[in-house]
N, C-alpha and C positions, 0 to 999 in steps of 0.2 A: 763690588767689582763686576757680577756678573748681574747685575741688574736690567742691560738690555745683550740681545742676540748679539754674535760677533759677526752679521752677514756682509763678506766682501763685497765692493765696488760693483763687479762683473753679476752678482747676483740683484743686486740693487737699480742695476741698470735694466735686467730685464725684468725683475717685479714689483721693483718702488722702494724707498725707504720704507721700513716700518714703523708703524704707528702705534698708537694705543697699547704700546706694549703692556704685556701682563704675565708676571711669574704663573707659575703652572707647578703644581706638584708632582713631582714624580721619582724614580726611584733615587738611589744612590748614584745608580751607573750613568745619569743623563740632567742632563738641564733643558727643560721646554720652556717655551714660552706663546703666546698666543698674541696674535700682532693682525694690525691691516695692512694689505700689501695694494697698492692703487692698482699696479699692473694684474691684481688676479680680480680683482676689481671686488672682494671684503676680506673676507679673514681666513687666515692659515697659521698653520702650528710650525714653530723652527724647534726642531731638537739636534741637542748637541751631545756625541758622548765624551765624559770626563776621562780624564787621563785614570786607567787602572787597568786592571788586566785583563788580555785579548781585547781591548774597545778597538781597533781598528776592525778586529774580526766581527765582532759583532755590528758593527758600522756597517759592513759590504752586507754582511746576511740580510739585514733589514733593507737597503735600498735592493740588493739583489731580491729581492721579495716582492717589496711594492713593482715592481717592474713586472716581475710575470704576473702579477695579479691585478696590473692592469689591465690585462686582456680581455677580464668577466665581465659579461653586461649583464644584469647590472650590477654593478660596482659591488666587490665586498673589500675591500682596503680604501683607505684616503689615498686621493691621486696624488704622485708624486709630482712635485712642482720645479725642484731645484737640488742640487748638491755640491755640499764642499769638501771633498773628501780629504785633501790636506787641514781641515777643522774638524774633522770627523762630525759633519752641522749636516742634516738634511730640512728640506722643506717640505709643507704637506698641506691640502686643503683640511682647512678647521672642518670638523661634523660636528653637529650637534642631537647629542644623544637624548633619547628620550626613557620613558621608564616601561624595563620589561612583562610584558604582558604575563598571566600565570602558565600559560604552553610555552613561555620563553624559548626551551629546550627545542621543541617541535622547526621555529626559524633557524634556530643556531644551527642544528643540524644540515638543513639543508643549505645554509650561508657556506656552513664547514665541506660541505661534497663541493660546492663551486669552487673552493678556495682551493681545497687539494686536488680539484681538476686541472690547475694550471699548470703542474709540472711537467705536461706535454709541450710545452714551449720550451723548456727549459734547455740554454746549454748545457754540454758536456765541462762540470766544475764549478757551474755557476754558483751552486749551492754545497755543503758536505752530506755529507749521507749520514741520515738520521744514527745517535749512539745510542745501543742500548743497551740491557741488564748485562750482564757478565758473567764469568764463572767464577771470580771473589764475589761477588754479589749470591750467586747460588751459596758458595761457603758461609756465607753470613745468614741466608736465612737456614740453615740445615742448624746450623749453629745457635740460631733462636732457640730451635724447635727443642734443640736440649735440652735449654736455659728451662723453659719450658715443661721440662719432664716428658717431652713426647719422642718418640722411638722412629725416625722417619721409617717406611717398607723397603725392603731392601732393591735396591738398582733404582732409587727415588733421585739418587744427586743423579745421576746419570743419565736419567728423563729430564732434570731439571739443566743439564748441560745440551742436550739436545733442542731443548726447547729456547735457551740461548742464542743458540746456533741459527737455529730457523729464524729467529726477530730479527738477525743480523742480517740474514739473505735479502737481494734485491727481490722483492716481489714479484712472484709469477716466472722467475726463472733462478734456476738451479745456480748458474757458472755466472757472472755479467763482467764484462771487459769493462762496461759502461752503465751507468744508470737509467740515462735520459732510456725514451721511444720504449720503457718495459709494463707491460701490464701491470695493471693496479701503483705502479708510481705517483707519490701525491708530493705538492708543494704543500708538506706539513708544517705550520704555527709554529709550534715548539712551546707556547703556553700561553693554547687556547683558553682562556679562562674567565670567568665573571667577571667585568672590570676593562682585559683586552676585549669586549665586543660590546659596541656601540649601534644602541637598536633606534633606529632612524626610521623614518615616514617611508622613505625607499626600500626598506631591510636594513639585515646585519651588516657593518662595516669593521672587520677586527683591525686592530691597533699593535702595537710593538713588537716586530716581527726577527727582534736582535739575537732570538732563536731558532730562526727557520733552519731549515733543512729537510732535503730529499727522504721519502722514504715508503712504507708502507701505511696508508690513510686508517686500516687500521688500528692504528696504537692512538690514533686522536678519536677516532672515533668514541676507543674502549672510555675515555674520558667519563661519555654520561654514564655508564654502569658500575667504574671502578671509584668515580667521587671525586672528579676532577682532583687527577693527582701532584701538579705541578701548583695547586692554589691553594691560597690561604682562603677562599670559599668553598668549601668541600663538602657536597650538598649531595642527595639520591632522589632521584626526579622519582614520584609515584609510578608503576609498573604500568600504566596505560600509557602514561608521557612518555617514559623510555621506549615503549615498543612502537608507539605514531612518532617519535622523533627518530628512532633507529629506520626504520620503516621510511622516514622520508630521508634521510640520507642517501638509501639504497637508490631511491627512486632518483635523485639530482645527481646523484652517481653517475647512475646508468645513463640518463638523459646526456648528460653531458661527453662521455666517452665510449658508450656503447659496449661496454662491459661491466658485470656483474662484480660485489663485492661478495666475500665469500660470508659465510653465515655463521662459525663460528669463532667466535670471538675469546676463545681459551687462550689461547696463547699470548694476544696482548693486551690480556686481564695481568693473567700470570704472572706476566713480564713489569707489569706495575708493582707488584705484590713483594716481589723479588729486591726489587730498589727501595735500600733506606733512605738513600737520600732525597728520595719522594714524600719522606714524612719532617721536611722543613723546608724551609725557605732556600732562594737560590743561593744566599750571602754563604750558607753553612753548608752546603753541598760538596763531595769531596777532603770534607776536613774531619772525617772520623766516620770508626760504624755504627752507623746510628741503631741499628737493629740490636744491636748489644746491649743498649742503654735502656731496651721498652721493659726487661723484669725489672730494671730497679727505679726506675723514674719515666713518671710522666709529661708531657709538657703541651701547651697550646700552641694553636699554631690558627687565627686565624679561628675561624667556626668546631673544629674541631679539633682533639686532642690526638696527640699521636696512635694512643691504641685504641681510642676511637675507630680511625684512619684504618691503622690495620685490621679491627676485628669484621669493618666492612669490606674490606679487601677479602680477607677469607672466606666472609661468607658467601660472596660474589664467585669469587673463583670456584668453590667448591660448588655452589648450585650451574655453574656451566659447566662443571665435568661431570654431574649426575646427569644433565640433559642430552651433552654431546657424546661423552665415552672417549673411550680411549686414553685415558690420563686416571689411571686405577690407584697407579703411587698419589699423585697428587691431590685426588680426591679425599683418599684416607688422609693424607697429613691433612690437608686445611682441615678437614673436619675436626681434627683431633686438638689444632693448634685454635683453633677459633673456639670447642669448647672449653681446653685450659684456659683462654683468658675469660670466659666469661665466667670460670669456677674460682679464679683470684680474683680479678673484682668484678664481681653482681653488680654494681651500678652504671657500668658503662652504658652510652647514651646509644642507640641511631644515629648516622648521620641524620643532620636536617633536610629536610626537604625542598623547600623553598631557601631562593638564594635572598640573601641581607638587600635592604631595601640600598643602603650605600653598597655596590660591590669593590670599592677598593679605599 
């Protein structure tokens, strides 16, 4: 039934019937397909999302997205071509991906400051404002920590509810009526990951953007140190790569907005660390605490294993609060919670370092 695109008339009219169609794999929530369209004069990609929950929402994010990020030259999104938003169907130039170099990390960075530089265009609502950790999500991991045998220091949830607080602020200002025109505002991915980013002869061009939203470029950034947390490719770039790809993100940053990104990165480690539902896929997200389940069961998830996942999380966070300061509670727990798991099980792996040669 669904073996060719459902692209109306009106759309046909100004890009061509499709041709050569060809299924395309992709998640649950969408049907792709890869087709010739005469009017773009070769090939482009039709995605549609299926009937499930919030897919109109997620519909608008992603065209609301390719839209502001059309404006980077050179290009890091597929140009949008077409939309049917009563099919929830958009259109999009085909790219053709090539295979990532071993500095992978070093482009993506820099692809990722241009992408979150777009959000200077952005209407007022055009996107929602990035969600993040919580103060159930603080209870849950304090709650670990018992499971655990560890004693958090005391006024630790406290810090850890402040530190909520601040991930949730509009960046660079305290009070905002609004989002759009605020320092450090980015047009955030929402799951920037191996697999969304396709490395072309031109650069990086990322793909499914059905999670965008406004917010602090921070928290994508934290991506390469906390082990890309939104992916089932959950890898730790060698410490040279991280600091030449951290390093050039600053720099495409700045170039691009003429503002500085701030340099500690504690807080939207942190704020990864904190979310269980960063230790699965998006299918299971919201459907239970997952932090509850890591003393008594393990589980894969892609490259690596849940407490995998966390025990690199902790070590991360804790070695930025020995550097940067100011976070004395949270210093002590992770150290404490990161060597409880490594005294129940001794075999836990590293993340890997290099991403899988298929990323998705």
């Amino acid at each position: 039934m669904w073996s060719r695109p459902p692209v109306r008339e009106e759309l046909r009219a100004d890009l061509g019937a499709p041709r050569r169609v060809r299924r395309l794999r992709s998640s649950p929530r969408s049907r792709v397909w890869r087709v010739e369209l005469a009017g773009v004069g070769g090939r482009a990609v039709v995605k549609q999302f299926v009937d499930a929950p919030r897919a109109a929402e997620r519909y608008a994010r992603e065209v609301a997205a390719l839209r502001l990020a059309s404006q980077v030259t050179p290009p890091v999104a597929p140009r949008l071509l077409g939309t049917d938003p009563a099919r929830r169907l958009l259109i999009v130039e085909h790219v053709q991906p090539g295979r990532p170099g071993e500095d992978w990390v070093v482009g993506y960075a820099e692809a990722l400051a241009r992408l979150h530089s777009c959000a200077r265009a952005a209407d007022p609502g055009a996107l929602p404002a990035w969600s993040g950790p919580t103060e159930p999500d603080v209870d849950a991991f304090v709650a670990l920590a018992d499971a655990l045998g560890v004693t958090p220091p005391a006024g630790t949830r406290a810090d850890l509810y402040g530190l909520v607080e601040r991930l949730t602020r509009p960046p660079g200002l305290a009070d905002a009526p609004r989002l759009t025109n605020t320092p450090g505002l980015a047009l955030l991915h929402g799951d920037p990951c191996p697999g969304n980013d396709l490395h072309t002869s031109d650069g990086i061009r990322f793909i499914d953007f059905e999670q965008a939203s406004l917010g602090n470029g921070l928290v994508e950034l934290a991506y390469l140190r906390i082990g890309f947390p939104t992916c089932w490719c959950a890898t730790a770039p060698p410490p040279r790569l991280l600091a030449e790809a951290e390093a050039a993100y600053r720099a495409t940053w700045h170039h691009h907005t003429r503002t500085d990104v701030p340099d500690d990165l504690t807080d939207a480690c942190a704020g990864w660390l904190l979310r269980g539902d960063s230790l699965v896929q998006l299918a299971h997200r919201g459907t239970r605490d997952h932090l509850a389940t890591i003393p008594h069961r393990d589980w894969r998830w892609g490259t690596a294993t849940a407490r995998q996942r966390l025990a690199h999380r902790l070590a991360v966070v804790h070695h930025l609060t020995v550097h940067e300061g100011g976070h004395d509670g949270l210093r002590q727990l992770t150290a404490a919670m990161h060597d409880a798991l490594r005294t129940r099980w001794p075999s836990l792996r590293s993340l890997p370092q290099q991403r899988p040669r298929r990323a998705r």
